[in-house]
C-alpha positions in Angstrom: 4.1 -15.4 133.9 5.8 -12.7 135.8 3.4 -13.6 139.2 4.3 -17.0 138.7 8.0 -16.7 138.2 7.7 -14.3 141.5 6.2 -16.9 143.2 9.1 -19.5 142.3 11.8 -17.0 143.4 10.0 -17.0 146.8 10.6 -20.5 147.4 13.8 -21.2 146.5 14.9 -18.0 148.4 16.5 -18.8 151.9 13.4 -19.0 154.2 13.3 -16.7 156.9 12.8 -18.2 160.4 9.1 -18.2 160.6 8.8 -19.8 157.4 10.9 -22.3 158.5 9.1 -23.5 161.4 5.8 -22.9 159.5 7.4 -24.6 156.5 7.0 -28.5 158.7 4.1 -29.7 157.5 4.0 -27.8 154.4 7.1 -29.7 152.2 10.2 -28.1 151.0 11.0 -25.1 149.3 12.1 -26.9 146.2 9.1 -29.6 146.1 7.0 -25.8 146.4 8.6 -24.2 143.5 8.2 -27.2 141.3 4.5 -27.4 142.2 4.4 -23.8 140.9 5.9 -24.5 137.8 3.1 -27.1 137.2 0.3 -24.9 137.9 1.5 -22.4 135.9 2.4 -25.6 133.1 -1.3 -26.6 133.3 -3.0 -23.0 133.2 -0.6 -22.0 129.7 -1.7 -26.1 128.2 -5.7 -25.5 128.9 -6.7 -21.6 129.8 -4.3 -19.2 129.2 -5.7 -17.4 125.6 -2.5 -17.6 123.8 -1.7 -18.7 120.1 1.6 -20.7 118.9 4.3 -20.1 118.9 3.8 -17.8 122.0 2.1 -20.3 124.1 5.0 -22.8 123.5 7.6 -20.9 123.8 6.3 -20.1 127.3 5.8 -23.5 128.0 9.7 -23.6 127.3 10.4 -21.3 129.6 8.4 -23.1 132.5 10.4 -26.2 131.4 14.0 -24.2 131.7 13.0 -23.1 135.2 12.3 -27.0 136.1 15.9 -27.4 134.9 17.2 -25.0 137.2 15.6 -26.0 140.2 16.3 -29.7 139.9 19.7 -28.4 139.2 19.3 -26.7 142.7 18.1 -29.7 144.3 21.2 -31.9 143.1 23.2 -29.3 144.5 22.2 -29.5 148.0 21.9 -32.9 148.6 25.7 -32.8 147.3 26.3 -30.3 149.8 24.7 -32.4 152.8 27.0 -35.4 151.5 29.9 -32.6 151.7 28.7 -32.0 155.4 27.5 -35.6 156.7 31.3 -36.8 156.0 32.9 -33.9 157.2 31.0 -34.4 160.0 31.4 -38.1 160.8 34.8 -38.3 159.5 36.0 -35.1 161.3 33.3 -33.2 164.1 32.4 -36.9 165.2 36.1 -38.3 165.4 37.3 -35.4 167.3 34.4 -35.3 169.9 34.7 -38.9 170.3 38.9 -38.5 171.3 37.8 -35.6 173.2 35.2 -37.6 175.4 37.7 -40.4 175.9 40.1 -37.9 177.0 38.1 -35.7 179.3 36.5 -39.1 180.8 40.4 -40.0 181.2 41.4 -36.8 183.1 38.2 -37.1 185.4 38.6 -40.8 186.4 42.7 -39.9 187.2 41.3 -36.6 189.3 38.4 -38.4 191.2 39.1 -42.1 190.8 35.9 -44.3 191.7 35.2 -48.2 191.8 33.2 -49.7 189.3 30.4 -51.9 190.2 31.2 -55.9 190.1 30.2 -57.5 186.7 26.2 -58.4 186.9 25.1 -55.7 189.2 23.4 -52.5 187.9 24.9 -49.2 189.5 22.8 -47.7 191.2 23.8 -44.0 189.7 25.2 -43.7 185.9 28.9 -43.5 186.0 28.4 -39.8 184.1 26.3 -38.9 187.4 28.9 -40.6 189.9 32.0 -38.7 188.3 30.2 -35.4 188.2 29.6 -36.1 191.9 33.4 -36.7 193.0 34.7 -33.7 191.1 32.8 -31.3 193.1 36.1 -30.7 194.5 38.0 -30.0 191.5 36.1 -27.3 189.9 38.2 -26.9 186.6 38.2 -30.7 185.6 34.2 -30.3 186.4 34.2 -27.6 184.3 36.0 -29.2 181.2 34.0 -32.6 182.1 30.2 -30.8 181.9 31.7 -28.7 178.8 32.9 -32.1 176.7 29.4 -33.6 177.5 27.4 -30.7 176.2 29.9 -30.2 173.0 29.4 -34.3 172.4 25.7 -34.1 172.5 25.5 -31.1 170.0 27.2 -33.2 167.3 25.4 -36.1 168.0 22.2 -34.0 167.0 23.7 -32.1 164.5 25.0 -35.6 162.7 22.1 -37.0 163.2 20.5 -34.3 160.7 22.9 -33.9 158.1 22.4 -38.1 157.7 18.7 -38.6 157.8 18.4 -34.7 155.7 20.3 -36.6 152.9 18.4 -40.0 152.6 15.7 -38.0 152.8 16.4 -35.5 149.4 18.8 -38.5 147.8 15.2 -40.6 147.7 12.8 -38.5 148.4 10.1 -40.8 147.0 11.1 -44.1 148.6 9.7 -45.3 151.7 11.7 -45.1 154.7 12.7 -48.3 156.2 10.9 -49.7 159.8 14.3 -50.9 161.7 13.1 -49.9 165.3 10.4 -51.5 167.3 8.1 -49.5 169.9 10.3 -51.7 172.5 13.5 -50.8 171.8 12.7 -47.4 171.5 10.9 -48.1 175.0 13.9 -49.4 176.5 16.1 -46.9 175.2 13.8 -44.1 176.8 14.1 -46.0 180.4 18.1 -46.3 180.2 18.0 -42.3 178.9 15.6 -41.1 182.0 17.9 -43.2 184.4 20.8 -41.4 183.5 18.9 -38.0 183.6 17.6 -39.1 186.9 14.1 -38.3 186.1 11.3 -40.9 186.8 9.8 -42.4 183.9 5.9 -42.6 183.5 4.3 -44.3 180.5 0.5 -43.7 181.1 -0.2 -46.5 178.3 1.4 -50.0 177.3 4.0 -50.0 174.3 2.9 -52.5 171.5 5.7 -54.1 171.4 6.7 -54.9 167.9 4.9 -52.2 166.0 8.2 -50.7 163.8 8.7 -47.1 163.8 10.5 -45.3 161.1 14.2 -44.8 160.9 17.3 -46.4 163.1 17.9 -47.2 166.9 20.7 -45.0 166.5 18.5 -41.7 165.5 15.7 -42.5 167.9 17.9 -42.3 170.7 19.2 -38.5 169.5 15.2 -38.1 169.8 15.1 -39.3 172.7 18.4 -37.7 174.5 17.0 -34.4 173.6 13.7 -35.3 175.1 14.7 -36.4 178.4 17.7 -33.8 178.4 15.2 -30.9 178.7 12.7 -32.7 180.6 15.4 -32.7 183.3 16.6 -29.1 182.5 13.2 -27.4 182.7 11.5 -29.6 185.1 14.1 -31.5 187.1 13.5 -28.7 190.1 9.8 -28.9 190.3 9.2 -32.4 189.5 11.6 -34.3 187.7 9.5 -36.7 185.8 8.9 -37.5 182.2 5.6 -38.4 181.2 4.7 -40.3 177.9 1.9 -41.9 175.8 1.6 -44.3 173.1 -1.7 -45.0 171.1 -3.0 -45.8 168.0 -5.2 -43.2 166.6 -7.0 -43.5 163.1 -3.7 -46.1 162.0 -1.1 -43.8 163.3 0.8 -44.7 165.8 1.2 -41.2 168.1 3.9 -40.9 171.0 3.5 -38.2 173.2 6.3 -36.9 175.6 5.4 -34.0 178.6 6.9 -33.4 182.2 4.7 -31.7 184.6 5.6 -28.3 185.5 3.3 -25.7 183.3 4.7 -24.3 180.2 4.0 -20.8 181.6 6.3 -21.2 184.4 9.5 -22.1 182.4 8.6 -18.4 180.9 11.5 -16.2 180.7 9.7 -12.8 183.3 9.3 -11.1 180.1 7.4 -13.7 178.1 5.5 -14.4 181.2 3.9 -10.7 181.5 3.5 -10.9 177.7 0.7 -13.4 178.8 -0.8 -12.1 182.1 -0.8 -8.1 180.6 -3.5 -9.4 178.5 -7.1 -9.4 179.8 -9.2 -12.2 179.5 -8.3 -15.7 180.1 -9.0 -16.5 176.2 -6.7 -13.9 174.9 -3.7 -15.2 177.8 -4.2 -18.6 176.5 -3.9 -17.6 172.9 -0.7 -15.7 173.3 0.8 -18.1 175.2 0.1 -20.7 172.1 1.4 -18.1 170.0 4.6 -18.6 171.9 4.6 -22.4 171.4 4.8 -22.0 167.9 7.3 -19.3 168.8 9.0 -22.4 170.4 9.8 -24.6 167.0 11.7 -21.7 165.7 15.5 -21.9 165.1 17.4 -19.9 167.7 14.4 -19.7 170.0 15.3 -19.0 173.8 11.7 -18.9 175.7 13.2 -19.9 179.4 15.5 -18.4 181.4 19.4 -19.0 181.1 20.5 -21.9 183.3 23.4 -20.5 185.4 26.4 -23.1 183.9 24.1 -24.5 181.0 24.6 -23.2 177.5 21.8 -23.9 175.2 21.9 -23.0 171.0 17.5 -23.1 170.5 18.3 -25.0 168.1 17.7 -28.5 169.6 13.6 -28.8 169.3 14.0 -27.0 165.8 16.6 -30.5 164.4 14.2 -32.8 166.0 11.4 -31.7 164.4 13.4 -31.7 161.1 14.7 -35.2 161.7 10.6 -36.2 162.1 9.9 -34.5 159.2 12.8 -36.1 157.0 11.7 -39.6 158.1 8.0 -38.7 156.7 6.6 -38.4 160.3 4.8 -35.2 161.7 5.6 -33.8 164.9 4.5 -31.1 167.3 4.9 -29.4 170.2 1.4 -28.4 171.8 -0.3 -27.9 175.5 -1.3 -30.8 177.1 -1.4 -32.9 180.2 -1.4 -36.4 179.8 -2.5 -37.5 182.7 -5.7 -35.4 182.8 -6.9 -32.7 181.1 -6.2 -33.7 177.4 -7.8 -36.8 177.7 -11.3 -34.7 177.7 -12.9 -34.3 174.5 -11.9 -30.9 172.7 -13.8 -28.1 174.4 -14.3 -29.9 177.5 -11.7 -28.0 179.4 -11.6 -24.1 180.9 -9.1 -22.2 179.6 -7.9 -21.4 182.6 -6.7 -25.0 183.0 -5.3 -24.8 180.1 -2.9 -21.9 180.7 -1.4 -24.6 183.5 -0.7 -27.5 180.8 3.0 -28.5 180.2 4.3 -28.4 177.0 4.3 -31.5 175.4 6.2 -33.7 172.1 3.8 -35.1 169.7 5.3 -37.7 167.2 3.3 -40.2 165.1 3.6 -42.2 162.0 1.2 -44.1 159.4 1.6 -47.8 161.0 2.9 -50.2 158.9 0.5 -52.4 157.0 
C-alpha cells in the first residue's frame, strides 16, 4: 500500500521538464495515477493475502484516493476555463487593439499603395511595411515587437482551448472540421508570407479530414513555417513537406534543408564532434532532439533582434497530443535519405539530416 500510494504521489506531483516531454506519448499524470489506483484495486480483490475487514477497509482507502484525484482533475480543467477566457477575453483583445494600432502607426510613418482589387501582391503587406520602415528604426522596432507579442498569444490560446476540450471530454472523439486541402492551402498562404518556397514531395488527398479546427491548424502551421524561415531562411529558405498514408494513418511530415547540426548553438555542436565514432556523434546528437521537445529548450544560437521563449515546439506538440494525434520531431530528409528502408543509410549521412515535424492521425473510417 505504501509503494503504491508513493507511486500515485509521483504522478500527480508537478512533472519536472524531462517528464514532461517524455510524458507525450505516455497520457497524463492524472489518467497515470488513476491506473495505479486500479492495479493496486485488482492485486487487494484477487492476490493480496488479507482477511475482512482489513482487505476492505483498504479497498476503501484506494476508493478515497480515486475521490481525490478526480477531485484534482475537476480542478484543473476549471482552471484552464479560468485561463482560456482570461485569455480570449483579455490577452487576445488587447493584442488584437495593439496590432491594429501598431499596423496604424506604421502605414502613417511609411505610407504604401495597396494593390488594385483582383491582383495578388507580389510581397505580403507585413513584408512591404517592414521594408519602408527601414528608415524609421523605432516604429520598426515597435512594428517587429507587436508581431512577435501577437503570435505568442495566438499559440498560447490556442493551448489553453484545445487543453480544455480535451480534459472537459476526454473520452469523446474529436471532431474532423479540416480537410488535408485547406490545411494545404493555408500552408502555401503561410510560406508566402514567410517568403520561403514551398515543396510538397507528395500529393494532398484532398478531402481526407484531419482532427481539430482551421483556426488551430494554422497556429501549427505559423509555428512551422516561422522557424523554417528563422533557422533556414539563410542557407536555403525552403520548407519541405510530405503527406502519406501509412498503416491507416494519415502522417504529415514538415523539414527545411539545412542539417540539424548546423543550427547547433558552438557548444552543443562540440558536444557532438568531441565524441569519437560516428555512432556515438549521431547518438548524442538524437539525444539532443529529444532535448529539443522540452519546455524552455534553446538549442540554436540567439538571433540578433529575435526573441524566442523554447516554448513554441513544446505547445505544438501538446496541442497534437490534446487532439489525440502523435507528433515528433526526428532526423530526416525527405527528399532522400529517409525514404531508404531503416538501416539502409551511413551514419554519417545521418549526422547531415534536418530536423524534421512528424504529425499523423488514425484516418477516419
Amino acid at each position: 500500500m505504501q509503494r503504491a500510494w508513493n507511486d500515485v504521489r509521483d504522478h500527480l506531483r508537478l512533472a519536472s521538464r524531462t517528464e514532461v516531454a517524455q510524458g507525450q506519448g505516455h497520457g497524463s499524470s492524472i489518467s497515470l495515477a488513476l491506473e495505479r489506483c486500479e492495479q493496486e484495486r485488482d492485486y487487494l480483490e484477487t492476490r493480496a493475502d488479507l482477511f475482512e475487514p482489513q482487505r476492505g477497509q483498504y479497498i476503501k482507502i484506494i476508493g478515497k484516493w480515486r475521490e481525490q484525484i478526480w477531485q484534482r482533475a475537476e480542478d484543473a480543467v476549471g482552471l484552464l476555463d479560468v485561463l482560456d477566457k482570461f485569455n480570449r477575453h483579455t490577452y487576445r483583445a488587447s493584442s488584437d487593439r495593439l496590432m491594429s494600432s501598431i499596423t496604424e502607426l506604421a502605414l502613417q510613418t511609411a505610407p504604401i499603395s495597396l494593390s488594385l482589387p483582383g491582383k495578388v501582391p507580389q510581397v505580403p503587406l507585413r513584408k512591404e511595411i517592414e521594408r519602408r520602415l527601414g528608415s524609421h528604426p523605432l516604429v520598426q522596432t515597435i512594428f517587429e515587437s507587436g508581431n512577435r507579442l501577437v503570435g505568442s498569444t495566438l499559440l498560447a490560446g490556442t493551448l489553453f482551448a484545445v487543453a480544455r476540450n480535451y480534459f472537459r471530454e476526454p473520452s469523446a472523439p474529436v471532431p474532423r472540421q479540416t480537410t488535408l486541402s485547406e490545411i494545404e492551402a493555408e500552408l502555401r498562404t503561410l510560406c508566402r508570407f514567410e517568403e520561403l518556397a514551398l515543396q510538397p514531395l507528395t500529393a494532398f488527398s484532398a478531402e481526407i479530414p484531419a482532427p481539430g479546427t482551421l483556426a488551430v491548424w494554422d497556429t501549427i502551421l505559423q509555428e512551422v513555417a516561422t522557424n523554417t524561415k528563422k533557422y533556414c531562411g539563410d542557407t536555403d529558405a525552403t520548407l519541405l513537406v510530405s503527406c502519406e498514408m501509412v498503416q491507416k494513418r494519415v502522417r504529415l511530415s514538415f523539414a527545411g534543408r539545412r542539417p540539424f547540426i548546423d543550427c547547433l548553438t558552438e557548444e552543443r555542436r562540440r558536444q557532438v564532434e568531441e565524441k569519437a565514432s560516428t555512432t556515438d556523434r549521431l547518438k548524442t546528437l538524437r539525444e539532443l532532439v529529444k532535448l529539443a521537445e522540452e519546455p524552455g529548450q534553446r538549442l540554436a544560437p540567439q538571433i540578433e533582434g529575435v526573441e524566442s521563449s523554447g516554448m513554441g515546439l513544446t505547445l505544438i506538440l501538446r496541442i497534437c497530443r490534446y487532439l489525440r494525434m502523435l507528433a515528433r520531431v526526428d532526423l530526416q530528409d525527405l527528399e532522400k535519405a529517409s525514404r531508404r528502408r531503416p538501416g539502409a543509410v551511413s551514419a554519417d549521412m545521418q549526422l547531415r539530416w534536418p530536423l524534421g515535424l512528424v504529425i499523423e492521425w488514425e484516418e477516419e473510417l
